[in-house]
DODREN-842014 format. One record per residue (C-alpha): residue in one letter; z, y negated, x; residue number from 1. Coordinates in Angstrom, 2 decimals, padded with zeros to 5 digits. Example, Ala and Ser with C-alpha at 12.3 -4.5 7.8 and 13.67 -1.06 7.14 Angstrom:
<rs>
{'A',{007.80,004.50,012.30},1}
{'S',{007.14,001.06,013.67},2}
</rs>
This chain:
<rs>
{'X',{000.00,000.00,000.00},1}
{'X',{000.76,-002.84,003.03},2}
{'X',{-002.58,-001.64,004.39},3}
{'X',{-004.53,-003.04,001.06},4}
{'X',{-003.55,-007.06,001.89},5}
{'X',{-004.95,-006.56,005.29},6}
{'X',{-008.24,-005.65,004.31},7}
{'X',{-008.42,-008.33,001.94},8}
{'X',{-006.94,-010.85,004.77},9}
{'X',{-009.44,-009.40,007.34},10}
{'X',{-012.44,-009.65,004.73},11}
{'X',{-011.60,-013.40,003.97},12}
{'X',{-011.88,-013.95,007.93},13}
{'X',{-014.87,-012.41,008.47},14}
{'X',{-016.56,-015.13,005.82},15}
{'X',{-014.98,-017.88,007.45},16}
{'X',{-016.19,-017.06,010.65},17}
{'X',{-019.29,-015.80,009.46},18}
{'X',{-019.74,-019.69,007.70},19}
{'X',{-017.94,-020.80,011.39},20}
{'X',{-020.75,-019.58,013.31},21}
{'X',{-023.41,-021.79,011.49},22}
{'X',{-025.27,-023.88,013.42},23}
{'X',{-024.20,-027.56,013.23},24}
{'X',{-027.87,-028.68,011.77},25}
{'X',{-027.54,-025.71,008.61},26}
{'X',{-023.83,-027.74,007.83},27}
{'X',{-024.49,-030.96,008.46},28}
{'X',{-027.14,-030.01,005.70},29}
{'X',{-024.34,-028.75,003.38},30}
{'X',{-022.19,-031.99,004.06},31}
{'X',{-025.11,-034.25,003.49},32}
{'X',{-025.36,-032.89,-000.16},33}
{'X',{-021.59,-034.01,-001.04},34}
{'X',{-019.93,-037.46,-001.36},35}
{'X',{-018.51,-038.92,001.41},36}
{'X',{-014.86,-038.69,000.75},37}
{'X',{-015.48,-034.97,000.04},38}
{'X',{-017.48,-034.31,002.93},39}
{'X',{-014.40,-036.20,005.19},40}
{'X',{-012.02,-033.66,003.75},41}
{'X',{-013.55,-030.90,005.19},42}
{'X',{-012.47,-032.17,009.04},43}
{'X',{-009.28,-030.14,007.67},44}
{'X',{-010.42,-026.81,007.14},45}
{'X',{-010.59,-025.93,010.73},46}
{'X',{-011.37,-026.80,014.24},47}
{'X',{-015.04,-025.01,013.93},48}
{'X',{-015.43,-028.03,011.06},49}
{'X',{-013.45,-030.78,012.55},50}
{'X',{-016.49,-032.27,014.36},51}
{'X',{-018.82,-031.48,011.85},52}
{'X',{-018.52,-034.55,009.70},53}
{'X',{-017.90,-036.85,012.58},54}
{'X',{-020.99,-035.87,014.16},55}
{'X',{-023.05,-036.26,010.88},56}
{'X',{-026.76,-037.34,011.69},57}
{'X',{-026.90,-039.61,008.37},58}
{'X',{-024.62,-041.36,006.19},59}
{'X',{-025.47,-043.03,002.07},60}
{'X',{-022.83,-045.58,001.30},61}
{'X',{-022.32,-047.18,-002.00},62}
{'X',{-019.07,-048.42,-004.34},63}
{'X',{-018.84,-044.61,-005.42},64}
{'X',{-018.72,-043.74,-001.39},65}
{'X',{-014.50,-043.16,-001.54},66}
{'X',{-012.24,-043.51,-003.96},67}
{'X',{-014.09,-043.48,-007.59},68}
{'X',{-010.99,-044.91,-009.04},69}
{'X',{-011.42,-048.37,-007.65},70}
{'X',{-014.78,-048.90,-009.32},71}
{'X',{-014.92,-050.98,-012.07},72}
{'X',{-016.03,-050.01,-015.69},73}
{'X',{-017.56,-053.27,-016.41},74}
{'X',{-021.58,-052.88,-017.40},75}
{'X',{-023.73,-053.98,-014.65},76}
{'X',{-024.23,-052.61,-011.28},77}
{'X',{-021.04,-050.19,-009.78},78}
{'X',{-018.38,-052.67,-007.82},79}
{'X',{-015.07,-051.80,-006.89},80}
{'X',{-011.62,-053.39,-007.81},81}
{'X',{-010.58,-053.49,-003.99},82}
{'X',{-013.38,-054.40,-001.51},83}
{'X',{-011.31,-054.91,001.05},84}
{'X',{-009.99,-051.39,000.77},85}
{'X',{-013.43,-050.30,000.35},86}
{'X',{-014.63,-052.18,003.35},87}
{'X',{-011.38,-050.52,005.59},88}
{'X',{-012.56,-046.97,004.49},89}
{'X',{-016.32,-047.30,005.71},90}
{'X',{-014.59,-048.89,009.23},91}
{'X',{-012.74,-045.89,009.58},92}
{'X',{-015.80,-043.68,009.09},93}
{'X',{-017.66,-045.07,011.36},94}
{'X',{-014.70,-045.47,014.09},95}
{'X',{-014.75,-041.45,013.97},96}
{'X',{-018.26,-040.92,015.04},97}
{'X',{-018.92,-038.68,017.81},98}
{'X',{-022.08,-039.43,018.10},99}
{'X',{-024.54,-042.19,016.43},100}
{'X',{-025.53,-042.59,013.80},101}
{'X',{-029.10,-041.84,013.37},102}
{'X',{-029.36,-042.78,009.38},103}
{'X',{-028.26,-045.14,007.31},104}
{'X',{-028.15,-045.96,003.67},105}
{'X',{-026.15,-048.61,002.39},106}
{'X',{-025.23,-050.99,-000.71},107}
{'X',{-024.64,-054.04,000.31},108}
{'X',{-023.47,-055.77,-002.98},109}
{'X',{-020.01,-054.25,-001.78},110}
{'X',{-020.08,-057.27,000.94},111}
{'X',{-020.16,-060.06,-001.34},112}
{'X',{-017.10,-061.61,-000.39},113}
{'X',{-016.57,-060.08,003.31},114}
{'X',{-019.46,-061.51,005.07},115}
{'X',{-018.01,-061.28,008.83},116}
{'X',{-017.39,-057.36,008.24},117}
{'X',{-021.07,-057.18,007.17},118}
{'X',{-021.96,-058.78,010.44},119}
{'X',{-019.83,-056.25,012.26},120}
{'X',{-020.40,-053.26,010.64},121}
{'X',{-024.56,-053.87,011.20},122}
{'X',{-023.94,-054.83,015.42},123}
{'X',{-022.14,-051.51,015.44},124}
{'X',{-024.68,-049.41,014.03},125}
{'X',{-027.43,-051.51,015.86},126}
{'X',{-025.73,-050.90,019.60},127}
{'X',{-025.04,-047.39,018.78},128}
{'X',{-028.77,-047.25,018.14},129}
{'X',{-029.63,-046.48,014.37},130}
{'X',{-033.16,-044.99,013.69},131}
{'X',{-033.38,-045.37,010.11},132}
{'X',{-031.86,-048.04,008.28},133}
{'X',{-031.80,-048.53,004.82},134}
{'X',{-030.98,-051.62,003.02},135}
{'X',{-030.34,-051.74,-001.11},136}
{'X',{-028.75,-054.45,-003.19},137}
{'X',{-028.43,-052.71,-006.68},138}
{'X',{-027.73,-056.34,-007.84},139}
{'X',{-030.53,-058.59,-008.02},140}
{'X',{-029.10,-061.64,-008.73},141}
{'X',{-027.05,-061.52,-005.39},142}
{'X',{-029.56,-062.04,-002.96},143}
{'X',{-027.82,-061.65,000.72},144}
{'X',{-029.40,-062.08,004.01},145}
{'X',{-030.21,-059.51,006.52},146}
{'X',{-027.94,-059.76,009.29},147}
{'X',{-029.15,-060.69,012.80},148}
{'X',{-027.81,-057.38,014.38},149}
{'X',{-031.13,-056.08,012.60},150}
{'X',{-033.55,-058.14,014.72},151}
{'X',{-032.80,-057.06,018.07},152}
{'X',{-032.42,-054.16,017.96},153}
{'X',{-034.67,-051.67,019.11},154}
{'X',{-033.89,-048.54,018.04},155}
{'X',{-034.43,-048.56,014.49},156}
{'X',{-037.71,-046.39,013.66},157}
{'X',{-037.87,-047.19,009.84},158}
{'X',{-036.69,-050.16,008.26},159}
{'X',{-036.21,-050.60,004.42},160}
{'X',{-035.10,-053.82,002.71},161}
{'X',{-034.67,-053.95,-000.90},162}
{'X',{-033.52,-057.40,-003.11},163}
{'X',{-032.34,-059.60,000.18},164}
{'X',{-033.59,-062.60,002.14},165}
{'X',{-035.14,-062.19,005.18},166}
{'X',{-034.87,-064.86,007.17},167}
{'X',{-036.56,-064.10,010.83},168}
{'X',{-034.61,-065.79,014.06},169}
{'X',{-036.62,-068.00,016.55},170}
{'X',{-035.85,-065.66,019.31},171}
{'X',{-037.05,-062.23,018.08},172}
{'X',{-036.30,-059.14,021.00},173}
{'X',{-035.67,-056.17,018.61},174}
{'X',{-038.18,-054.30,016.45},175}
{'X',{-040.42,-052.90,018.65},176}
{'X',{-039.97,-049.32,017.44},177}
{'X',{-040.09,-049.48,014.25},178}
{'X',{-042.85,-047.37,012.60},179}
{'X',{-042.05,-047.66,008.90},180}
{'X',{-041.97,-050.78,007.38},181}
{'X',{-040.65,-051.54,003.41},182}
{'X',{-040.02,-054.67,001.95},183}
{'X',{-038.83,-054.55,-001.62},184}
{'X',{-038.38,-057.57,-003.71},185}
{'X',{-037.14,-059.30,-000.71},186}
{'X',{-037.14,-063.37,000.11},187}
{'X',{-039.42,-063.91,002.37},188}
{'X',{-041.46,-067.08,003.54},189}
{'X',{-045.27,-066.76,005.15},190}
{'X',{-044.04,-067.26,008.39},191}
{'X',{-041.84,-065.40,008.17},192}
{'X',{-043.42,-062.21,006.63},193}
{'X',{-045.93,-062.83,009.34},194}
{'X',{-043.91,-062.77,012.59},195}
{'X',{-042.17,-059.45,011.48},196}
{'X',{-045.21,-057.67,010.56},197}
{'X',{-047.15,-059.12,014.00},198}
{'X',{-043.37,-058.10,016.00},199}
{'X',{-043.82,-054.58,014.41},200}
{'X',{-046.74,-053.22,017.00},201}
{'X',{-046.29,-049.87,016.96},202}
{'X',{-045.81,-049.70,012.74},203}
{'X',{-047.43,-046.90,011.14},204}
{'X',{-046.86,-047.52,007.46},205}
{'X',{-046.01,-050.42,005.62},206}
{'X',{-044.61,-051.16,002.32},207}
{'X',{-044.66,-054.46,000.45},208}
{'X',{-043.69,-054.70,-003.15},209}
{'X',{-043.27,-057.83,-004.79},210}
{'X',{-041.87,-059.97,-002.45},211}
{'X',{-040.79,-063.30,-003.29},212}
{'X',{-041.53,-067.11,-002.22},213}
{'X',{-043.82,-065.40,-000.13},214}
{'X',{-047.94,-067.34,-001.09},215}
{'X',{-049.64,-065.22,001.72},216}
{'X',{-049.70,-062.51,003.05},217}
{'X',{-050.96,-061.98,006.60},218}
{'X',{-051.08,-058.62,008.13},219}
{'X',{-052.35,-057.69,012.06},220}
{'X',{-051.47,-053.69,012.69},221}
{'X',{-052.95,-052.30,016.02},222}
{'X',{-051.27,-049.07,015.01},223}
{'X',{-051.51,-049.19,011.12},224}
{'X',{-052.38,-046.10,009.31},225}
{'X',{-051.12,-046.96,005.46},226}
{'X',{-050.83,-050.05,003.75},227}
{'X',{-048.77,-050.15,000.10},228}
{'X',{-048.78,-053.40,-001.61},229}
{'X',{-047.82,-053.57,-005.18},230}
{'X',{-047.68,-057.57,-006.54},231}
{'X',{-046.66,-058.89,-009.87},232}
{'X',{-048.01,-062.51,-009.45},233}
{'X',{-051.37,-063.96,-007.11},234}
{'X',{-050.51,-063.58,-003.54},235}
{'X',{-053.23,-063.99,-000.92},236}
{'X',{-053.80,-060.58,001.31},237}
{'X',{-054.76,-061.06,004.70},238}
{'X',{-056.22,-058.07,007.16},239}
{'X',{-056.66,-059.61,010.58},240}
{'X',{-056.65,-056.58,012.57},241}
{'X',{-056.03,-053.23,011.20},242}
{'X',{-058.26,-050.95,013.10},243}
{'X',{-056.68,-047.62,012.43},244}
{'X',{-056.08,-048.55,008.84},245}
{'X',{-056.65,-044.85,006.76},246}
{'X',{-054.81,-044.93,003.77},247}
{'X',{-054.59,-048.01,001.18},248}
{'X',{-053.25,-048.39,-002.47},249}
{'X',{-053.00,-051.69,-003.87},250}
{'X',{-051.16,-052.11,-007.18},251}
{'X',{-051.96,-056.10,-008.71},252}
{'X',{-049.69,-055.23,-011.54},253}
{'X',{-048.97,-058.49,-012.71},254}
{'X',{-045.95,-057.89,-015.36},255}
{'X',{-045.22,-061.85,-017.03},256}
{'X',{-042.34,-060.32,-018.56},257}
{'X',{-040.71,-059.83,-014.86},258}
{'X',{-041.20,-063.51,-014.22},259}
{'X',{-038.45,-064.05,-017.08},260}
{'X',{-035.81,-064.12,-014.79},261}
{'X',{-037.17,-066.72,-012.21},262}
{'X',{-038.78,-069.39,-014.63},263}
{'X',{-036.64,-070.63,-017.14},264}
{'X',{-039.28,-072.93,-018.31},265}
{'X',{-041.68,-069.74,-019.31},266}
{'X',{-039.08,-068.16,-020.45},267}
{'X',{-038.39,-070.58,-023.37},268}
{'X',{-041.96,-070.36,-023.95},269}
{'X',{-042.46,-067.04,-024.38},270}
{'X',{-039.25,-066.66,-026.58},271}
{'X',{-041.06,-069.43,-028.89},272}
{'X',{-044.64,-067.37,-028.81},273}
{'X',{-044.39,-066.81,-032.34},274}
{'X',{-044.36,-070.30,-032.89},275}
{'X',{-047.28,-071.42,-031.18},276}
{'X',{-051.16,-071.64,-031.57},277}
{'X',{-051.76,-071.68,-027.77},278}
{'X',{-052.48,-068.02,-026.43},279}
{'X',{-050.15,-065.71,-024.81},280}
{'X',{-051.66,-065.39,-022.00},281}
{'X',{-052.82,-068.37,-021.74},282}
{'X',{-049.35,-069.39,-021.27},283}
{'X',{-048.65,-066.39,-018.71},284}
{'X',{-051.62,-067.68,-016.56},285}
{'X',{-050.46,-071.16,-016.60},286}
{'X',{-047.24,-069.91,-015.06},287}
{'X',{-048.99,-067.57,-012.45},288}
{'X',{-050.42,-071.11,-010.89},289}
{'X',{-047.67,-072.09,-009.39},290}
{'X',{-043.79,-071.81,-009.08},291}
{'X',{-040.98,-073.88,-010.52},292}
{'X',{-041.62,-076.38,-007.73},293}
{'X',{-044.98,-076.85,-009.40},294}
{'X',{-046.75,-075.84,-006.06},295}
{'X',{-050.43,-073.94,-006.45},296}
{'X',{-050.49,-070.95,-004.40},297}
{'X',{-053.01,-070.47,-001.67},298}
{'X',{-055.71,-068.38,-002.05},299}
{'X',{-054.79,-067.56,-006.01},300}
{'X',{-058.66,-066.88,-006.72},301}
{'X',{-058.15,-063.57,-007.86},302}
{'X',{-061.96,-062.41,-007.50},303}
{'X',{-062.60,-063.97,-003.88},304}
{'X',{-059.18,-062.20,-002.96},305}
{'X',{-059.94,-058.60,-003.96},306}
{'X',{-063.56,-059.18,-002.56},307}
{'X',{-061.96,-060.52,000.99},308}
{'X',{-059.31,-057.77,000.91},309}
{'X',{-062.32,-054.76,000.16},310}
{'X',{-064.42,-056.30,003.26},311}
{'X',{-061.75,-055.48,005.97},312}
{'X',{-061.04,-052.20,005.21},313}
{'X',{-064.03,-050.59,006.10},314}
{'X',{-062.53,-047.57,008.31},315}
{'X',{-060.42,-046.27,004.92},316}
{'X',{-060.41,-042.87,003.88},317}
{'X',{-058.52,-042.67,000.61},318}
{'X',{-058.27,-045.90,-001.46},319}
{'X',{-056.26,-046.95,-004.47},320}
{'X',{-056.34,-049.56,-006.81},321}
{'X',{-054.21,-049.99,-009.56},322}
{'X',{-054.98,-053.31,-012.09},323}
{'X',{-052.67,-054.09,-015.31},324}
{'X',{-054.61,-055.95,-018.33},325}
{'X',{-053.08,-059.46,-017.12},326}
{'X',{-054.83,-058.90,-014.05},327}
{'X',{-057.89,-058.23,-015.96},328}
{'X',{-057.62,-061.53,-017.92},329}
{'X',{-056.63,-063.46,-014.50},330}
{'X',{-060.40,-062.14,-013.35},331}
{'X',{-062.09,-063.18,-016.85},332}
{'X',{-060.57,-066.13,-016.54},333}
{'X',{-062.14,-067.18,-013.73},334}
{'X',{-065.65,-065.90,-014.91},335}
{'X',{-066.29,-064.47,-011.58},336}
{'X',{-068.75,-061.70,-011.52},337}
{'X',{-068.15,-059.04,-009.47},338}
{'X',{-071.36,-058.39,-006.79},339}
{'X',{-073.00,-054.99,-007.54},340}
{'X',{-071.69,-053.76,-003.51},341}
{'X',{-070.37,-055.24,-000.88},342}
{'X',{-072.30,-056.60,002.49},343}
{'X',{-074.05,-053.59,004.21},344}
{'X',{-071.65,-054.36,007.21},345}
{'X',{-068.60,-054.23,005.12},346}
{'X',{-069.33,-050.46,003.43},347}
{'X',{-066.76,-048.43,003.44},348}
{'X',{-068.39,-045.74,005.43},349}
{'X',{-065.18,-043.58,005.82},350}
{'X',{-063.92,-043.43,002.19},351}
{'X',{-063.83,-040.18,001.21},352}
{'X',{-061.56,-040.29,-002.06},353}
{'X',{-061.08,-043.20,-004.39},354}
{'X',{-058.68,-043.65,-007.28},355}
{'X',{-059.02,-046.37,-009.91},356}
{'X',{-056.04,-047.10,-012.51},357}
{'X',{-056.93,-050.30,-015.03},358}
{'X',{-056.00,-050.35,-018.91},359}
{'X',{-058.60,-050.10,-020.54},360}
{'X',{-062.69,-049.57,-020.14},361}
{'X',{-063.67,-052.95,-019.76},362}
{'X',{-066.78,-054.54,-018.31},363}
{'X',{-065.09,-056.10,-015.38},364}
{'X',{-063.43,-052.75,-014.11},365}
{'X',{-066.75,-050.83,-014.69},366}
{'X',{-068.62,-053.71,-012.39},367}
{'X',{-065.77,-053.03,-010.03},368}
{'X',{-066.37,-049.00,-010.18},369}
{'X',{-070.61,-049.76,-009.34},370}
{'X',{-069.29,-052.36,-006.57},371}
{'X',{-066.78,-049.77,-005.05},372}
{'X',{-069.51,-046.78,-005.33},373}
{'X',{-072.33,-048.82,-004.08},374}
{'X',{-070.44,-049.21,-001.02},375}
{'X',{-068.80,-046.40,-000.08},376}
{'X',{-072.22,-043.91,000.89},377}
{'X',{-069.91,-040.87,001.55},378}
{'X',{-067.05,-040.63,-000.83},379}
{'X',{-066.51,-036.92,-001.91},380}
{'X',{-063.82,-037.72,-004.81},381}
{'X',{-063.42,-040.12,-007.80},382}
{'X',{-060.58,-040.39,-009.59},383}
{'X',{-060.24,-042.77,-012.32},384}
{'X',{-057.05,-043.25,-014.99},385}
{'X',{-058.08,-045.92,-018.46},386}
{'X',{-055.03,-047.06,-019.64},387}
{'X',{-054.80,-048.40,-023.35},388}
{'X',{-055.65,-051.66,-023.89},389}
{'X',{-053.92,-054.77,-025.27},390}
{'X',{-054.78,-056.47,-028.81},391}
{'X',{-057.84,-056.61,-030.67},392}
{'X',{-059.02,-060.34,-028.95},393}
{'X',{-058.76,-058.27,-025.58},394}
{'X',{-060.46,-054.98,-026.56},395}
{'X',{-063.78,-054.09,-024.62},396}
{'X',{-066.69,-054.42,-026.02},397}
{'X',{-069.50,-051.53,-026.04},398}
{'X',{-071.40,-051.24,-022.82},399}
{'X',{-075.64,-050.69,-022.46},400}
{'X',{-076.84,-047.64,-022.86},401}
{'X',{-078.48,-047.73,-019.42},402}
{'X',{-075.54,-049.56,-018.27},403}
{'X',{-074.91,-047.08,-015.38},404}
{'X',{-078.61,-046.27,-015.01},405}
{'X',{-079.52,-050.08,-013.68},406}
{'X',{-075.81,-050.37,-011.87},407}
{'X',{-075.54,-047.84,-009.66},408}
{'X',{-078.28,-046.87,-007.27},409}
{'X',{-075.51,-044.92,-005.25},410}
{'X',{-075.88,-042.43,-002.88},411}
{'X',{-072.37,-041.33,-002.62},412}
{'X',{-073.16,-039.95,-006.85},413}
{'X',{-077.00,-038.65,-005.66},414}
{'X',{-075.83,-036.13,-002.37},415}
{'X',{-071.72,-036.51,-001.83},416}
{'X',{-069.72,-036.82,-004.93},417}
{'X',{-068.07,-033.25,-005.54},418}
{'X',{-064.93,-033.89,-007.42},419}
{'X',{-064.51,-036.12,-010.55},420}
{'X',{-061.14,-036.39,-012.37},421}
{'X',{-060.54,-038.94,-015.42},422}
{'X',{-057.27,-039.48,-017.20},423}
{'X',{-058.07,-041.69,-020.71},424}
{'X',{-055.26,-042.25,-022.88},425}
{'X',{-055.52,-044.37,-025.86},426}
{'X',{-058.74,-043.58,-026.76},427}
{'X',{-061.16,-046.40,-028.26},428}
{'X',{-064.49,-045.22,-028.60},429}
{'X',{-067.08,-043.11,-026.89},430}
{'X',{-067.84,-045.65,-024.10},431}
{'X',{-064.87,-043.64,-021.90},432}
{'X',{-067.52,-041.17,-021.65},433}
{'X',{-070.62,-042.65,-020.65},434}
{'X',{-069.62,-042.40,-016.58},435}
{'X',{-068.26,-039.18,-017.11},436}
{'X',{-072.04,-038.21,-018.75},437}
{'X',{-073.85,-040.23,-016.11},438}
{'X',{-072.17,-038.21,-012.89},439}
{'X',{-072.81,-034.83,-014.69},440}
{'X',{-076.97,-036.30,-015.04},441}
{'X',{-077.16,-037.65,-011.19},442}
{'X',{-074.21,-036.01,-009.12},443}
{'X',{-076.29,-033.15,-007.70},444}
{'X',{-073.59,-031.81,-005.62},445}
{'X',{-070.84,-031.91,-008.10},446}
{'X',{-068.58,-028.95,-007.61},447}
{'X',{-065.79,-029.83,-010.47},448}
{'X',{-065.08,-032.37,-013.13},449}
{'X',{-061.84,-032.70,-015.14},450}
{'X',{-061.26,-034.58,-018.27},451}
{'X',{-057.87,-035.23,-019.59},452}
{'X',{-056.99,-037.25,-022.98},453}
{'X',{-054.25,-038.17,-024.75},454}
{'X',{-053.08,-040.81,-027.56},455}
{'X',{-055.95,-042.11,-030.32},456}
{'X',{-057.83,-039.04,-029.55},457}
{'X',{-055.33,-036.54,-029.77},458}
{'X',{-054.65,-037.02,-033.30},459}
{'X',{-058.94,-036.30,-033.99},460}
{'X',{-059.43,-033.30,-033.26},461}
{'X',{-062.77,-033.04,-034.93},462}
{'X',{-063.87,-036.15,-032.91},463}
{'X',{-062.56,-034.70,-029.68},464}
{'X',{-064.45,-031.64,-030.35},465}
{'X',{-067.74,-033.34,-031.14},466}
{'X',{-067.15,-035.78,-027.68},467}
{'X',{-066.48,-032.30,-025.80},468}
{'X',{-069.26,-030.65,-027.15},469}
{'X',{-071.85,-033.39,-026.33},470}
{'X',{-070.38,-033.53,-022.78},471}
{'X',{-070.98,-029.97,-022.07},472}
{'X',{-074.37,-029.95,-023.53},473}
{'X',{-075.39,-032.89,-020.87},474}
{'X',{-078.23,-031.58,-018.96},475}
{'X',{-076.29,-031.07,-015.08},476}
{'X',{-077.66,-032.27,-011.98},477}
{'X',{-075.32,-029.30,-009.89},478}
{'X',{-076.06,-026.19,-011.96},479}
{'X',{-072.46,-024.73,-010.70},480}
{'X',{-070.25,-027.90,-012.07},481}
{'X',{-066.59,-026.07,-013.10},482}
{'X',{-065.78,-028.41,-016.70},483}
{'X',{-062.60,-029.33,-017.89},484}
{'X',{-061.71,-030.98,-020.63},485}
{'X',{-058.27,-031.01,-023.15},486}
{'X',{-055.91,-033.19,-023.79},487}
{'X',{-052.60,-034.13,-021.79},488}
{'X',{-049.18,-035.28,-022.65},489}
{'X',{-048.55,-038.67,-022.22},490}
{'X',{-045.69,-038.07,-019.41},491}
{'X',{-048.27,-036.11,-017.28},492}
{'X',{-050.76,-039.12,-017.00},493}
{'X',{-051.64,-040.10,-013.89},494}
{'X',{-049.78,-037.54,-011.77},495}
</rs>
């Protein structure tokens, strides 16, 4: 009977040590999955795990980090009661590292009051030579500036700043490794914007989504392979030299609604909408001139900027363009048309795949899909996602029936072209099919196409049969086309 409790005991040591002789890598990938206050705790289980969590590669702080009692219930982004206490536990952490700390994640909204220990927490991390830093405010209306620890130093690989102010220092030393660049809603003037991208040499990737204040954006990238800018207002895009430049999507998503919060004058106006004759948009675009200072931005010729931006990416392989309807009324607005290609020196001779997203199957977009084609003599893939359109006074009108026929000449459809994907959701009319029909008549070398529906259509079946019928029955240029077509939940466009 004593003999029973010693197996037992000796099996319950043979799992700990068989856990014990993990390799550091396998549990600092178990520790990395729990919150930091738990993963501390388990420097107590034994002297095989003691160094473990000290010697953590990275490290996600936020108000939720310690003790989840101290946050406070109040709606809004997570604080905590005690931010000093807060503050003393992260100090701690980071006084038991045995080695540094290679990434790091971190709220700052925690610092609001406590600037000097934000200052000292960053040189710390930046002399024991960070890699990855990450930057997060999860309270936009507290905009804090990055701290100066940041700019010279020279470890950090990827850098990503989200709702801040970035406010570059004359004497710039640091930065020179970073390969990963992403600026998210941050502060940022021209000059500024500039000097960080230009002190970035050896970047491989950057990000830029909707920053603010800045009017242009000027971008020089020996080493640049993909470029992700996502606007919500007209900013000016520069490419001075990006000779590497492979991979590009561009998102000119230009959401009025977003502008509530930064232009109090448009925001009575478009509470009082109702109550006026003058057009919604109207009223949007009036707003998109300028900022509350009443300054024009540079370069806000919406047309003249795409067409720039197109003619200095020449070497891309996979593009993608992404337009919201208020970016299709900025362009009608300006009753700009778009050329049928671009300047034989300007092709884009290396595109190879190209994906379109606008709302809706207007004119303007299917100039731009002739203009893009036209140019690019060796692209292999096409996708392209219609989005639903807004109100009847904005709803596209029918196109010619040889529409395609006179527009696109293209050689990329004729002997490259091999894989054609459309999403169309909120379906209008038959129009949405007319491309569709006019790659299965000319694409010779057409290996698959894929249709996929959803909304207005959806509910007519008999219509969507009748559409699906007359699109298999086109007469094929590639005898061995594969043929897709059904509908799609709504959740699954675009993916």
């Amino acid at each position: 009977m004593a003999s029973e409790p010693t197996l037992a005991n000796n099996h319950g040591a043979e799992e700990e040590d068989f856990i014990s002789r993990l390799p550091d890598p396998i549990l600092h990938i178990i520790l990395s999955k729990l919150v930091i206050r738990d993963a501390a705790v388990t420097t107590a289980l034994s002297k095989r795990w003691a160094p473990v969590f000290t010697t953590l590669p990275s490290l996600k702080i936020n108000a939720k980090s310690f003790n989840p009692r101290d946050v406070l219930a109040y709606p809004g982004p997570p604080s905590v009661e005690n931010p000093y206490k807060w503050i003393y536990a992260l100090c701690s952490v980071l006084d038991s590292r045995k080695t540094p700390i290679q990434k790091f994640e971190i709220d700052v909204e925690i610092f609001r009051l406590y600037h000097r220990e934000f200052y000292v927490v960053f040189r710390e991390l930046c002399i024991a030579g960070v890699e990855e830093l990450l930057i997060f405010n999860d309270h936009p209306r507290r905009i804090y500036r990055i701290p100066s620890p940041v700019f010279w130093c020279n470890t950090i690989v990827n850098l990503e700043l989200t709702n801040c102010e970035l406010v570059v220092p004359s004497k710039l030393i640091g930065l020179l490794s970073v390969k990963s660049l992403m600026l998210c809603h941050v502060t940022v003037a021209d000059n500024d914007l500039k000097r960080i991208i230009l002190r970035c040499n050896a970047m491989e990737k950057l990000v830029i989504i909707d920053c603010h204040k800045v009017q242009n954006i000027v971008i020089r990238g020996p080493s640049l392979l993909e470029l992700v800018i996502s606007l919500q207002r007209p900013v000016g895009i520069s490419l001075k030299s990006v000779p590497q430049l492979a991979f590009v999507e561009v998102s000119l998503i230009y959401d009025f609604d977003s502008w509530i919060n930064y232009h109090a004058s448009f925001e009575e106006r478009y509470a009082a909408r109702e109550d006026s004759d003058e057009d919604f948009f109207s009223l949007s675009l009036r707003d998109f001139s300028g900022r509350d200072s009443g300054k024009t931005f540079e370069g806000t010729n919406a047309a003249a900027n795409l067409m720039a931006f197109l003619n200095r990416i020449r070497g891309v392989k996979d593009l993608r363009l992404n337009f919201s309807n208020e970016y299709r009324v900025i362009l009608s607005k300006e009753g700009i048309a778009l050329p049928t290609s671009l300047s034989p020196k300007c092709y884009l001779v290396e595109l190879k795949k190209l994906r379109l997203s606008w709302p809706s199957n207007y004119h303007t977009f299917n100039s731009m899909v002739s203009c893009l084609l036209n140019s690019s003599p060796h692209l292999t893939e096409i996708i392209i996602c219609v989005g639903s359109s807004y109100g009847n006074k904005y709803r596209r009108f029918a196109l010619e029936l040889d529409f395609w026929d006179k527009q696109l000449p293209a050689e990329c459809v004729k002997h490259h072209v091999t894989s054609a994907t459309f999403y169309l959701k909120d379906y209008i009319s038959e129009d949405c099919f007319c491309f569709p029909k006019f790659l299965l008549l000319n694409a010779r070398n057409l290996k698959n196409m894929s249709i996929f529906y959803t909304g207005k259509l959806m509910d007519k079946p008999e219509t969507a049969e009748k559409i699906k019928h007359e699109v298999l029955a086109v007469q094929k240029a590639s005898t061995d086309v594969e043929m897709t077509i059904k509908p799609i939940l709504c959740r699954y466009m675009y993916t």
